[in-house]
C-alpha positions as CSV (number, residue, x, y, z in Angstrom):
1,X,-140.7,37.3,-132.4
2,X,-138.8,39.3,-134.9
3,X,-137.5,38.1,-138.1
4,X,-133.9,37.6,-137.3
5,X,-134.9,35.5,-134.0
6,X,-137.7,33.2,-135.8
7,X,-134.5,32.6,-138.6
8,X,-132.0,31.8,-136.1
9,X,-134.3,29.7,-134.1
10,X,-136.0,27.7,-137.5
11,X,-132.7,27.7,-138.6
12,X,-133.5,29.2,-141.7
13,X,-131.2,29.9,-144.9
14,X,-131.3,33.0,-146.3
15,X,-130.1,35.3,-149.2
16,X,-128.8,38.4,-148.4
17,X,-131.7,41.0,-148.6
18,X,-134.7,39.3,-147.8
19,X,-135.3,40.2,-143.5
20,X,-135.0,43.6,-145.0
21,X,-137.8,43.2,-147.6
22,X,-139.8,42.1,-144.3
23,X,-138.2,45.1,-141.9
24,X,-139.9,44.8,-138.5
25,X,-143.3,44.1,-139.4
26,X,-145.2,42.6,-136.7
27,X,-146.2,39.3,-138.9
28,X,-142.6,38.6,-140.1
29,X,-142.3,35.0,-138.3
30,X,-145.5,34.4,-140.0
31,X,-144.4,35.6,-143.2
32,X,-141.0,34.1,-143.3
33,X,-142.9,30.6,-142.2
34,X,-145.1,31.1,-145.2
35,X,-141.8,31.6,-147.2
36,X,-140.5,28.4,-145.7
37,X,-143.0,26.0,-147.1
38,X,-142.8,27.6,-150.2
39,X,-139.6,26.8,-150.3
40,X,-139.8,23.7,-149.1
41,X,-142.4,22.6,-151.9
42,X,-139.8,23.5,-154.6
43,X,-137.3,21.1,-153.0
44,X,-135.0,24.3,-152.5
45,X,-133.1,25.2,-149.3
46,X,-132.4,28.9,-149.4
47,X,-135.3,31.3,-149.2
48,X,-134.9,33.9,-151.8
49,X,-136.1,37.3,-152.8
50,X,-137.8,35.9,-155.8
51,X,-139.8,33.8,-153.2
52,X,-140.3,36.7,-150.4
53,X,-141.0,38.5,-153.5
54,X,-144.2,36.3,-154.2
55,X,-144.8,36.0,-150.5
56,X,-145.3,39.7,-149.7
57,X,-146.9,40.2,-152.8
58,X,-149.9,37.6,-151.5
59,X,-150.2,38.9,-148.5
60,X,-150.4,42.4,-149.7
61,X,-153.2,41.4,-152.2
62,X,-155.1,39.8,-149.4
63,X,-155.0,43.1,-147.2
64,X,-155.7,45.5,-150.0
65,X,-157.0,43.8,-153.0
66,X,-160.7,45.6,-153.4
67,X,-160.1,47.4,-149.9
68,X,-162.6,50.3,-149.3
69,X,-160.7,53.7,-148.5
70,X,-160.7,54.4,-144.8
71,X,-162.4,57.1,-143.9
72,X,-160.0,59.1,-141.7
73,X,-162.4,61.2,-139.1
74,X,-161.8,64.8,-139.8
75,X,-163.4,66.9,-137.0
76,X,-164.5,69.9,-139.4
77,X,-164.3,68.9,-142.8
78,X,-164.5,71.3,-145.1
79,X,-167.5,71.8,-146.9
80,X,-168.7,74.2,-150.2
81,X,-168.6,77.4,-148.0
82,X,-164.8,77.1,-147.9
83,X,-164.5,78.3,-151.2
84,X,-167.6,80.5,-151.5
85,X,-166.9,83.6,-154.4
86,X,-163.6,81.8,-155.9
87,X,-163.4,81.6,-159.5
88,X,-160.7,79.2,-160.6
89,X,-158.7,80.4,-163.9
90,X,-157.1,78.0,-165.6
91,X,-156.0,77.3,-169.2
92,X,-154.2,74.1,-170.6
93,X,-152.0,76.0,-173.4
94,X,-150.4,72.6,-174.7
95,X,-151.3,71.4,-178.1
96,X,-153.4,68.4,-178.2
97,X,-152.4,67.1,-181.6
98,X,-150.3,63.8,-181.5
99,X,-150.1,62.7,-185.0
100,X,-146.8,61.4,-186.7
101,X,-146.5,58.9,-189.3
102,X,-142.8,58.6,-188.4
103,X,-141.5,59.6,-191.9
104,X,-138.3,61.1,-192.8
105,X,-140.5,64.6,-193.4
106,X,-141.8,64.0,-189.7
107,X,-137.7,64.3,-188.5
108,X,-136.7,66.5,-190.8
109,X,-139.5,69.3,-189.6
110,X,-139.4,68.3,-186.0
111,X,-135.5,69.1,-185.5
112,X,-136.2,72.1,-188.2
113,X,-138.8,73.1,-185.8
114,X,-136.8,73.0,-182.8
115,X,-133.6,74.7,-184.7
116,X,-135.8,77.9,-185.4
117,X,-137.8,78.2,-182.0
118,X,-134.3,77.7,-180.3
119,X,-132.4,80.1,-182.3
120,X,-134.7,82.4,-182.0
121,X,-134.0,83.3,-178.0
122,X,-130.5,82.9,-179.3
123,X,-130.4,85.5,-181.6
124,X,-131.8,87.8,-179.2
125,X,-128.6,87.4,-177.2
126,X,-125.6,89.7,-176.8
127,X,-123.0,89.4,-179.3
128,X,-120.2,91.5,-179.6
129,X,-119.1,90.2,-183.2
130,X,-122.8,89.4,-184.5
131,X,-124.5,86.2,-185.7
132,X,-124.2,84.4,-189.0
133,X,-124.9,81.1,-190.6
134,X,-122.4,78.5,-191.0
135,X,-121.8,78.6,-194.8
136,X,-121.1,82.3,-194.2
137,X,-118.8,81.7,-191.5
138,X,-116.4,79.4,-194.0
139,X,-116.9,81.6,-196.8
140,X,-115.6,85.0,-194.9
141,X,-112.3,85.5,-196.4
142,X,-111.3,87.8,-193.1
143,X,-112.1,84.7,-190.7
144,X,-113.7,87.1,-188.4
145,X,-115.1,86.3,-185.2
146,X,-118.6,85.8,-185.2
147,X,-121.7,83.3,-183.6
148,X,-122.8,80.6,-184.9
149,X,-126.0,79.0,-184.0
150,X,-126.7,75.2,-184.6
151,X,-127.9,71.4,-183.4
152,X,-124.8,69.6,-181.4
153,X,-124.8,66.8,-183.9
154,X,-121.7,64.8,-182.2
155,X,-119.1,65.7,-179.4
156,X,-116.1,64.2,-178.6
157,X,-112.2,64.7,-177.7
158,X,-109.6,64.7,-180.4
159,X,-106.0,63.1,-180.3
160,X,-104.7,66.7,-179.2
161,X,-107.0,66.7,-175.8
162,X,-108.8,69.0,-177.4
163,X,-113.1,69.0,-177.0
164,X,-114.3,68.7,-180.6
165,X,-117.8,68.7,-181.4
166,X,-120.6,68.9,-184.4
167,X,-122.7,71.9,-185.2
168,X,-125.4,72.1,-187.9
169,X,-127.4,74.5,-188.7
170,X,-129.9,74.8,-192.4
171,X,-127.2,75.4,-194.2
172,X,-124.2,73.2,-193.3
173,X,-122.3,71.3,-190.7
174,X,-119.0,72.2,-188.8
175,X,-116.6,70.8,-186.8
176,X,-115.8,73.2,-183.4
177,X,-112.5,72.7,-181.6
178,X,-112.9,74.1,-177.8
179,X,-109.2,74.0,-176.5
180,X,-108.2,72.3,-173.5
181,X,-107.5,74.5,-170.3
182,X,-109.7,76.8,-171.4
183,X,-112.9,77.8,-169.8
184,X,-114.8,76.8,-173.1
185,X,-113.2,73.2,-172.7
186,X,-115.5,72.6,-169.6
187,X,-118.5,74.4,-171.6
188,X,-118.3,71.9,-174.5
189,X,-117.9,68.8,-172.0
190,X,-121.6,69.7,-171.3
191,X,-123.4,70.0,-174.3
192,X,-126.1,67.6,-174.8
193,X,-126.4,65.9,-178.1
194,X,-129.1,67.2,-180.6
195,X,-129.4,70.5,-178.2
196,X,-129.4,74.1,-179.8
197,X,-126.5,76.3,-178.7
198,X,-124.4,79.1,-180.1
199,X,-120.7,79.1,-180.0
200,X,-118.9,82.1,-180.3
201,X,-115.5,82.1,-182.3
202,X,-113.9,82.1,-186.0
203,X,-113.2,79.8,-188.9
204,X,-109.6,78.9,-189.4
205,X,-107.5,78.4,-191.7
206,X,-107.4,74.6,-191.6
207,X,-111.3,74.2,-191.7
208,X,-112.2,74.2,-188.0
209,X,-114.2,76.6,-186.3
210,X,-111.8,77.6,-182.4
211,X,-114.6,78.1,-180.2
212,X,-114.0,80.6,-177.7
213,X,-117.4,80.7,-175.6
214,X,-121.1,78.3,-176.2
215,X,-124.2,80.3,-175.3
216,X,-126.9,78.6,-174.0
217,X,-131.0,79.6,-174.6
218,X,-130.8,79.7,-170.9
219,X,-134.1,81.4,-168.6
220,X,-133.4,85.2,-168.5
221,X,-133.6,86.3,-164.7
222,X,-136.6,88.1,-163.5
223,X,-139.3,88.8,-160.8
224,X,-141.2,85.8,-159.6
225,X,-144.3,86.1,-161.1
226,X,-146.9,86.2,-158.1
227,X,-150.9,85.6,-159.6
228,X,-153.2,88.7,-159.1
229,X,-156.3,87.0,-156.6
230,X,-158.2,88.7,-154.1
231,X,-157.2,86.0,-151.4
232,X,-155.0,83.5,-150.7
233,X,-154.8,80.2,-153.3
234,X,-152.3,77.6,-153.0
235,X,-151.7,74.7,-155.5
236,X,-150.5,71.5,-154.1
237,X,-148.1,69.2,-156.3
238,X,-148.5,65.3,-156.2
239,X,-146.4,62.7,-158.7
240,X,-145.5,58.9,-159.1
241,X,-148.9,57.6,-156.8
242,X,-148.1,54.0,-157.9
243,X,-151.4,52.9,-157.5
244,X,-151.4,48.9,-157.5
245,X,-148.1,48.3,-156.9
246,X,-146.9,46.6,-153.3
247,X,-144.6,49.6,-152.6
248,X,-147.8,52.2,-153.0
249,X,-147.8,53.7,-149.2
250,X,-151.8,53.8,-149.0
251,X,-151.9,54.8,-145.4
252,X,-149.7,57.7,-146.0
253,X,-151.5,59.0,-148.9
254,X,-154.9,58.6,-147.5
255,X,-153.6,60.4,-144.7
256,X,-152.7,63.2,-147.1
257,X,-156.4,63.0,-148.7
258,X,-158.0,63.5,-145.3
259,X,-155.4,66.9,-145.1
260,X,-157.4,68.2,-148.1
261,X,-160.7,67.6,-146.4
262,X,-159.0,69.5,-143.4
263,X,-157.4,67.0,-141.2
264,X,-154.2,67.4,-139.2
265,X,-153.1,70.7,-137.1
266,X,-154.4,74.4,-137.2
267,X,-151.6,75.1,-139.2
268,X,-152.2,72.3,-141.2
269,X,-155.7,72.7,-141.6
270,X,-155.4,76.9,-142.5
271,X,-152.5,75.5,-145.7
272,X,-155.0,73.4,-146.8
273,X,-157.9,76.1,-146.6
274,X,-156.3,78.4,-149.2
275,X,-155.6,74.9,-152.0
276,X,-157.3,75.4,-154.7
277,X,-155.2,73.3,-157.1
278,X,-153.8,70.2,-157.3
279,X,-151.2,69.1,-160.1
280,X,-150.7,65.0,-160.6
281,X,-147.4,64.8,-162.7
282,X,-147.4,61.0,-163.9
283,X,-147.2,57.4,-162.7
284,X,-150.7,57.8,-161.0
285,X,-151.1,54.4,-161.4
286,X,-148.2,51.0,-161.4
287,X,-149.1,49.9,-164.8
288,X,-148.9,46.8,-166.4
289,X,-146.5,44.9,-168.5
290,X,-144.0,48.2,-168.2
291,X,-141.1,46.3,-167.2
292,X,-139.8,42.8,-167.3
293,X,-141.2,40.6,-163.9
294,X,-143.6,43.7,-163.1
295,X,-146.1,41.0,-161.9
296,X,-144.4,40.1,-159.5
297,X,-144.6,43.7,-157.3
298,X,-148.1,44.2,-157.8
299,X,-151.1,43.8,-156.0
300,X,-153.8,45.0,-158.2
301,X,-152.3,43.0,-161.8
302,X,-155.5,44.8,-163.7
303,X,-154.9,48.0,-165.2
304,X,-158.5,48.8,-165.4
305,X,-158.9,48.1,-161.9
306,X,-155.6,50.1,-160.9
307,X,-157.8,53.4,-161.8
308,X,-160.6,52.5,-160.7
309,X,-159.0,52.1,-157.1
310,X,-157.4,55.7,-158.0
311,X,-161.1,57.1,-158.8
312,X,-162.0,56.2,-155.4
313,X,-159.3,57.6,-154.0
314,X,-159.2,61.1,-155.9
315,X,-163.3,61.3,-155.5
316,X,-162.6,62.2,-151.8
317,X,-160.6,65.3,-153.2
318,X,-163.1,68.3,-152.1
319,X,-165.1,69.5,-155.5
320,X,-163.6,73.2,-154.5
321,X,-159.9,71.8,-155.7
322,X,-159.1,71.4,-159.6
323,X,-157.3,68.5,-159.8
324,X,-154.8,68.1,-162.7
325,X,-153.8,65.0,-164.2
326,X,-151.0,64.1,-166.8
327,X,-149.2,60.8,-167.5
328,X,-146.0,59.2,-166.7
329,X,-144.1,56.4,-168.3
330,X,-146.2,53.9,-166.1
331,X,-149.8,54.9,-167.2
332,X,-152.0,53.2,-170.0
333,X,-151.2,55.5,-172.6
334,X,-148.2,55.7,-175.4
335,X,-144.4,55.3,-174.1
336,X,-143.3,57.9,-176.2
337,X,-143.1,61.8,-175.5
338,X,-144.8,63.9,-176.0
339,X,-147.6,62.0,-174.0
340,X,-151.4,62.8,-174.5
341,X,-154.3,62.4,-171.7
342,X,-155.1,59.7,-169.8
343,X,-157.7,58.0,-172.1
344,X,-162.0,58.0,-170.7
345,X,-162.0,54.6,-170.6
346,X,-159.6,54.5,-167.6
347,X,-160.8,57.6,-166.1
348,X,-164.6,57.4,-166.5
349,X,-164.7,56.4,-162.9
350,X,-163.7,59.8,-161.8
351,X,-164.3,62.1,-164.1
352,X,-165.7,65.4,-162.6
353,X,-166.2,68.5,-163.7
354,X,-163.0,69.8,-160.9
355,X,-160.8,66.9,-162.9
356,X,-158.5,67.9,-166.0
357,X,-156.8,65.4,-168.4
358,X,-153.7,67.1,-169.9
359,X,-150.8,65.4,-171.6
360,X,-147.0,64.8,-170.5
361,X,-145.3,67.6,-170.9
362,X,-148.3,70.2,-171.0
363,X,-148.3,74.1,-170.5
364,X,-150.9,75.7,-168.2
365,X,-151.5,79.3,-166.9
366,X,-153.1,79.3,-163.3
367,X,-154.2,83.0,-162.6
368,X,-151.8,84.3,-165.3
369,X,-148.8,82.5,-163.6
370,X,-147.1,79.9,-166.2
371,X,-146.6,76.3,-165.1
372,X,-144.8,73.4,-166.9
373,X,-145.7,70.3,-166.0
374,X,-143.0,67.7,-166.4
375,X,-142.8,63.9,-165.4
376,X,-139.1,63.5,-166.5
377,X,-138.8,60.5,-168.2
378,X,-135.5,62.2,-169.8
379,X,-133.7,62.8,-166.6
380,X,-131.9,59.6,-166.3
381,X,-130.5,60.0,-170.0
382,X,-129.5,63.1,-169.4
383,X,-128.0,62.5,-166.2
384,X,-125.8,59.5,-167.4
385,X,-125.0,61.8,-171.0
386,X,-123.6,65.0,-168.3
387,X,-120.6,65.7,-166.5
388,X,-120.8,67.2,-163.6
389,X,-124.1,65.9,-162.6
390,X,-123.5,62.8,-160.9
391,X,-125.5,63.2,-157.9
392,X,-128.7,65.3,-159.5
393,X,-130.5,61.7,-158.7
394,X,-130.0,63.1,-155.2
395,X,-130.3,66.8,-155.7
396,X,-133.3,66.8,-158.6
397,X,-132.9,70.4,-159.0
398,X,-130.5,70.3,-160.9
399,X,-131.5,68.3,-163.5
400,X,-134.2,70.9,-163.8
401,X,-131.9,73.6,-164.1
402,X,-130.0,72.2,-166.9
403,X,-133.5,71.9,-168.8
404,X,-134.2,75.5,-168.1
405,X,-130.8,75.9,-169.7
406,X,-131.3,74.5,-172.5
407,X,-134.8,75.7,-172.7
408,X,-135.6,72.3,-173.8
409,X,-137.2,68.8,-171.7
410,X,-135.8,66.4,-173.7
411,X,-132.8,67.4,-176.6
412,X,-131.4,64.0,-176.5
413,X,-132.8,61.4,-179.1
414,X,-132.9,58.0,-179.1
415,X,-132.8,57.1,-175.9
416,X,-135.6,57.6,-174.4
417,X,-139.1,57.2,-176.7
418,X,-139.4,60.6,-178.6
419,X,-142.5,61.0,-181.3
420,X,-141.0,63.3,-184.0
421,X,-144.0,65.6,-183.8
422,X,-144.1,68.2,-186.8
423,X,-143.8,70.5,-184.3
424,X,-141.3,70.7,-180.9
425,X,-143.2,71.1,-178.0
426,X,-140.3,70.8,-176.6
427,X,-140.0,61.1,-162.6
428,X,-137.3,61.1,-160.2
429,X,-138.7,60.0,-156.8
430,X,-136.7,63.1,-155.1
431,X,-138.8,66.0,-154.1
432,X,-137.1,69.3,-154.5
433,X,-137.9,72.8,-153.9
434,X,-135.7,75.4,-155.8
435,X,-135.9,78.6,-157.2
436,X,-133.8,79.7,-160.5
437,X,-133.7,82.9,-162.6
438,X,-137.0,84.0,-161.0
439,X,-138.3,80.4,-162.2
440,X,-139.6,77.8,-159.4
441,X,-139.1,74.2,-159.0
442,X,-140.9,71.5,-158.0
443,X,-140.0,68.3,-158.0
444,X,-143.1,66.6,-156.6
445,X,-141.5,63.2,-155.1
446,X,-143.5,59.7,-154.2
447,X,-146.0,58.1,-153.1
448,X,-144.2,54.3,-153.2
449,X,-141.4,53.2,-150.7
450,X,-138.5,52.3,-151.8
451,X,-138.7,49.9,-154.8
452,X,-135.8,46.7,-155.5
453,X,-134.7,48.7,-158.6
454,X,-133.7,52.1,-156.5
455,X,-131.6,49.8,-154.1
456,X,-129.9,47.8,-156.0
457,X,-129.1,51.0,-158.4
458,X,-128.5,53.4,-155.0
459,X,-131.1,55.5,-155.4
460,X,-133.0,56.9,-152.1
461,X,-136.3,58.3,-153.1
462,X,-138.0,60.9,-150.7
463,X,-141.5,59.9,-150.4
464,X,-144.9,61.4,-149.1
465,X,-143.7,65.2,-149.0
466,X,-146.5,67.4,-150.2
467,X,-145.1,71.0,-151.5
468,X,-147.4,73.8,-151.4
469,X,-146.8,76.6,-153.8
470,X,-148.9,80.0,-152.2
471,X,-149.2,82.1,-155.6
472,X,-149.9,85.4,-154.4
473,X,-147.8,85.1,-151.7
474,X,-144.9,82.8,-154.1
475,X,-144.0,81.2,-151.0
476,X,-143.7,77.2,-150.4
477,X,-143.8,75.1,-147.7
478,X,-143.2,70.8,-147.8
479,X,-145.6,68.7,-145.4
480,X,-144.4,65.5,-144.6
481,X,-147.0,62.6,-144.3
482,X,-144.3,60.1,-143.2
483,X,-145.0,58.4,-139.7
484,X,-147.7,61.1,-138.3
485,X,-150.4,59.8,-136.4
């Protein structure tokens, strides 16, 4: 008997929501009989989704609490001969120094550090009328028209209509006017606080600098870089696993580890031939404690034993794959960005000489191809600070475009955790496959269904696609790993 029926037939009272936390699972009379009495125990009359909450989250612990992996039969795995004469190259290029005593020096170098690295690509572009500092700019008795380079300190729209907006630069602050119906009115309505742009215009009379065009660090546009190999290597891309919590989609993903030992179709099984690589972006595990009534959607409520359950699932990842892993806002390391490597005591478990502990964000080079890896903890700032971006929760790429922009992951401070590293080194559940300027992008996805936060905020996540990114070839292709047999 379905849900619905068993609730019309017990006569059952119900808050909105909860037969679709139980869908049409074949137990759901059970289940919603177990919600029942424990409703019935608290002298309540309505079943709620606090209580289906605690309900599923029981039985889920039952099912998979200390659950051996399944061993999926694989007709022909693959064994060490499938990689036979390969030499992996790869080279983390991220700094690994994290330390920041959060003084006013630590701020004042960090933004110095990202005003010169920034300004730098920007003074290597175009300008018809040159490039000056801001103090120069106001002291030019012939108000010529000239670029400015500077920090967006504050942005706004003044009683005229008008955008009006911040700069700074090392030597001074000035207020930009960007006039309204003009094409630099829409450019100004995009600027991100605390990014580095250049503005293009002249200092008037009355102490404001009329903007007439904001240049971006932007990505220039080039060849696809293809890696120079002897055959064909592939690098698979994996994010948000969400190990331990009740939405993690453990059939699905196992189903996905048996594909690297050579599972599935012929044309399934020749893709996963030529991996060689596999990048983990964050949220490889739920966490604990990272959000208020966390508990209560997790079946595994031990952090330590939340990787250890990972270990054994990454340990059946064939030793001929180099497998990746950096952090995400949900893993047992530091909030704040920039993020550094899952720490041994977590990862002892599976630590093999084909695993590699890098931080969140973190530089590698893969056969002399550049990859960033990202979890984009920033997005959702950046996405509610934009105009014109309202449905990038829907269309990832481009959120990722505007970072390439800006040639910067995270320009926005303060609302999101940000260490002020000396130095500026500069997670939606979508997946994405994009190309830009020559530049590719991959936005990984899920591994968890649909969580109670994405639908009461909207959101539709994408989960269990698998992109594979051929680098000689520089040609993708997405497997999906949603209801196969």
């Amino acid at each position: 008997m379905n849900a619905r029926d068993y609730a019309l037939q017990k006569k059952l009272l119900l808050e909105a929501g909860v037969l679709n936390k139980i869908g049409g699972r074949n137990d759901a009379s059970e289940l919603l009989r177990k919600m029942e009495e424990k409703t019935s125990a608290r002298k309540a009359l309505v079943i709620t989704n606090s209580v289906a909450d605690e309900v599923l989250a029981e039985e889920n612990i039952q099912k998979t609490m200390h659950q051996p992996l399944e061993k999926i039969p694989v007709e022909k795995p693959f064994g060490s001969e499938i990689a036979k004469g390969f030499v992996p190259s790869l080279k983390i290029l991220s700094s690994k120094k994290y330390e920041c005593y959060g003084t006013v020096e630590d701020f004042v170098l960090h933004f110095n550090s990202r005003l010169e690295k920034i300004g730098r690509i920007l003074k290597n572009r175009a300008s018809e009328n040159g490039i000056t500092t801001i103090d120069k700019a106001k002291a030019a008795l012939d108000k010529r028209r000239t670029r400015v380079i500077g920090i967006v300190d504050s942005k706004g729209i003044a009683k005229s209509g008008n955008a009006k907006f911040v700069l700074e630069d090392e030597t001074g602050v000035v207020t930009c006017i960007a006039t309204q119906g003009k094409p630099v009115f829409t450019q100004a309505s995009r600027l991100w606080l605390d990014e580095v742009v250049g503005v293009d215009g002249f200092y008037s009379n009355n102490g404001l600098f009329i903007a007439e065009n904001v240049v971006w660090p932007d990505v220039p546009i080039r060849q696809k870089k293809l890696a120079d190999v002897k055959e064909d290597a592939s690098i698979a891309f994996m994010s948000d696993l969400h190990v331990g919590s009740r939405y993690f989609l453990k059939d699905n993903f196992e189903k996905a580890l048996a594909f690297f030992n050579g599972a599935g179709t012929d044309e399934e099984r020749k893709i996963a031939e030529k991996i060689r690589y596999l990048v983990i972006a964050g949220d490889v595990v739920d966490g604990i404690g990272v959000y208020p009534g966390q508990e209560k959607q997790l079946v595994t409520k031990d952090v330590y034993e939340q990787y250890k359950l990972l270990g054994e699932y990454l340990k059946s990842i064939p030793e001929h794959i180099q497998v990746i892993i950096s952090p995400g806002n949900h893993d047992a390391v530091r909030d704040a960005e920039p993020q550094p490597p899952l720490l041994g005591e977590f990862v002892e478990s599976f630590e093999e000489p084909n695993f590699h502990f890098v931080p969140n964000p973190c530089y590698l080079d893969i056969h002399g191809i550049k990859i960033l890896i990202y979890h984009g903890t920033s997005a959702d700032a950046l996405i509610s600070n934009s105009e014109g971006l309202g449905d990038a929760f829907e269309h990832t790429e481009k959120i990722a475009v505007e970072m390439l922009r800006r040639r910067h992951l995270s320009p926005l401070y303060g609302e999101k955790p940000m260490i002020p590293s000396r130095e500026d080194f500069g997670h939606l559940h979508r997946n994405c496959l994009y190309e830009y300027n020559g530049t590719v992008i991959i936005n990984s996805g899920t591994w968890q269904s649909m969580t109670d936060y994405e639908e009461k905020m909207g959101r539709k996540p994408t989960p269990c696609l698998l992109p594979v990114y051929n680098i000689r070839a520089g040609s993708a292709k997405i497997l999906d790993f949603n209801e196969r047999e």
